[in-house]
N, C-alpha and C positions, 0 to 999 in steps of 0.2 A: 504494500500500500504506500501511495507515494504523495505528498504533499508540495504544491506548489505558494511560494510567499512572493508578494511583487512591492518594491522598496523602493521607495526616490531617496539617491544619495543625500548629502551637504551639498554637491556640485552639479545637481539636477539629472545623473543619470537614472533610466529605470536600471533595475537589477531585478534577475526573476533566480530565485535559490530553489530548489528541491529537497525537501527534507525526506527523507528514504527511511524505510519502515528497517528495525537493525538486522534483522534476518536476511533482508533482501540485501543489505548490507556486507552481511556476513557470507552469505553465497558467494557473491560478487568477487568479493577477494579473495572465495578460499578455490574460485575457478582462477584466476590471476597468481593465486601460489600452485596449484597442480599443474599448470600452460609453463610457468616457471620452470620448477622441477623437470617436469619432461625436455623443457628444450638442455637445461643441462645435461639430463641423462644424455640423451641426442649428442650432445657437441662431447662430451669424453668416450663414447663407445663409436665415434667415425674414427676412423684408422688413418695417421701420417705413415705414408712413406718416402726414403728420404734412402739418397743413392748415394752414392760419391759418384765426386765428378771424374769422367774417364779423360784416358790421356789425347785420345782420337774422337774426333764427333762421330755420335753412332750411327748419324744418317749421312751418307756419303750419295749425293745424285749422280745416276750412271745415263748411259743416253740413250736412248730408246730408238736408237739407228746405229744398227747392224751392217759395217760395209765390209765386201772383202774383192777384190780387183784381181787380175791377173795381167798385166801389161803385156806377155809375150802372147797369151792367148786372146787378147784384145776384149775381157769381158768385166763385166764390174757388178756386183750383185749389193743392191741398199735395202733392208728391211727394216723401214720406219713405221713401225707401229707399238702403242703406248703397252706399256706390258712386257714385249715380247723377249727382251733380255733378263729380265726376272724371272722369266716361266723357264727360259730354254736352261736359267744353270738350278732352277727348282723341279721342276716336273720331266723333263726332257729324258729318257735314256743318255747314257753317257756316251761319248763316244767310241766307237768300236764295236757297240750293242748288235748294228745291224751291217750287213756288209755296204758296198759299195754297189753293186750288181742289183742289192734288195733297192737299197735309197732310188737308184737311176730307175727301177722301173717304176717303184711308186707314184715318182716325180714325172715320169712320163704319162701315169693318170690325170693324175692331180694338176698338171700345167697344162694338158689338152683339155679337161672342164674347166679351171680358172678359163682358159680361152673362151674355151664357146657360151660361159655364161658375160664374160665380157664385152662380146657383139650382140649380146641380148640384153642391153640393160630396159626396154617394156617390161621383160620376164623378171630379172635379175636386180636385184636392188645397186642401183650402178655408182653409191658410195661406197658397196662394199669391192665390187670387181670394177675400179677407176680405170689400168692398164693394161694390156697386155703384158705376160713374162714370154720371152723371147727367150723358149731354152730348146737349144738343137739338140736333137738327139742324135747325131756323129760325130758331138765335141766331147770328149774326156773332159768335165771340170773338173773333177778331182774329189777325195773324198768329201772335205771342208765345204763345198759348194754343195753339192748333196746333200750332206748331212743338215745345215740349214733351209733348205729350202724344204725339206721333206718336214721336220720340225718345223717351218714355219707354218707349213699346210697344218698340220696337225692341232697345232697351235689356235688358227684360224676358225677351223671347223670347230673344235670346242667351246670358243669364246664366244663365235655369234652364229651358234649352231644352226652350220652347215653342214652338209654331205657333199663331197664331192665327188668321191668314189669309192664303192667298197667299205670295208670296215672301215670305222673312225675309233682307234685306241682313245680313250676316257683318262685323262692326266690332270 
């Protein structure tokens, strides 16, 4: 139960007070010590943790374009896509997993569909197939060239799950 009083100062203010019944009182404040309490408990039971500082920054930026060139054989192979240097030294078989023979024929699927969805960008979402890869299949690249380009397919079809031929390995 709650009483209102309305007072003109000395200096002609009104002033309106509430006289508050003691219970309601006494509520009032013993919600304002429980709200208390709690937020204490609250701030000593969150948990600091606290590192020491290392000698190296832990986050080192690597670049997300993969080149590798061969001047005598006039070819130069760039795989700029965000991700893809993270995944190939995380998820990737290592190198020597697959032969040379397996990679070249793989790549010889996989860069004849990159092609032909390529001149189909109606069909083909043509942010994801922008270029043709220009990979001949009477040139020896070498292991190093195969072995990225068959991981990058691989890479590819998992991220913005595609098919382009055949089984797609799960990495």
């Amino acid at each position: 139960m709650a009483f209102f009083y309305t007072y003109i100062s000395k200096s002609g203010f009104y002033f309106v007070t509430l006289k508050l019944n003691h219970t309601v009182y006494a509520m009032k404040n013993s919600v304002y010590i429980v709200l208390f309490i709690i937020s204490i408990l609250v701030g000593c039971t969150t948990s600091k943790t606290t590192t020491a500082a290392p000698s190296k920054p832990l986050t080192t930026t690597k670049s997300d374009t993969i080149r590798i060139a061969n001047e005598e054989l006039k070819y130069e192979v760039i795989i700029v896509d965000p991700g893809f240097s993270s995944w190939i030294y995380s998820k990737a078989h290592p190198r020597g997993y697959h032969s040379q023979s397996y990679l070249e024929n793989k790549n010889r699927l996989y860069v004849s569909e990159w092609n032909n969805r390529v001149m189909q960008p109606s069909r083909y979402n043509p942010s994801l197939y922008e270029m043709n890869i220009n990979y001949d299949y009477n040139v020896n690249y070498g292991y190093e060239v195969n072995y990225l380009i068959y991981n990058y397919m691989i890479y590819f079809q998992n991220t913005y799950k595609q098919k382009l031929s055949g089984y797609v390995p799960i990495r």
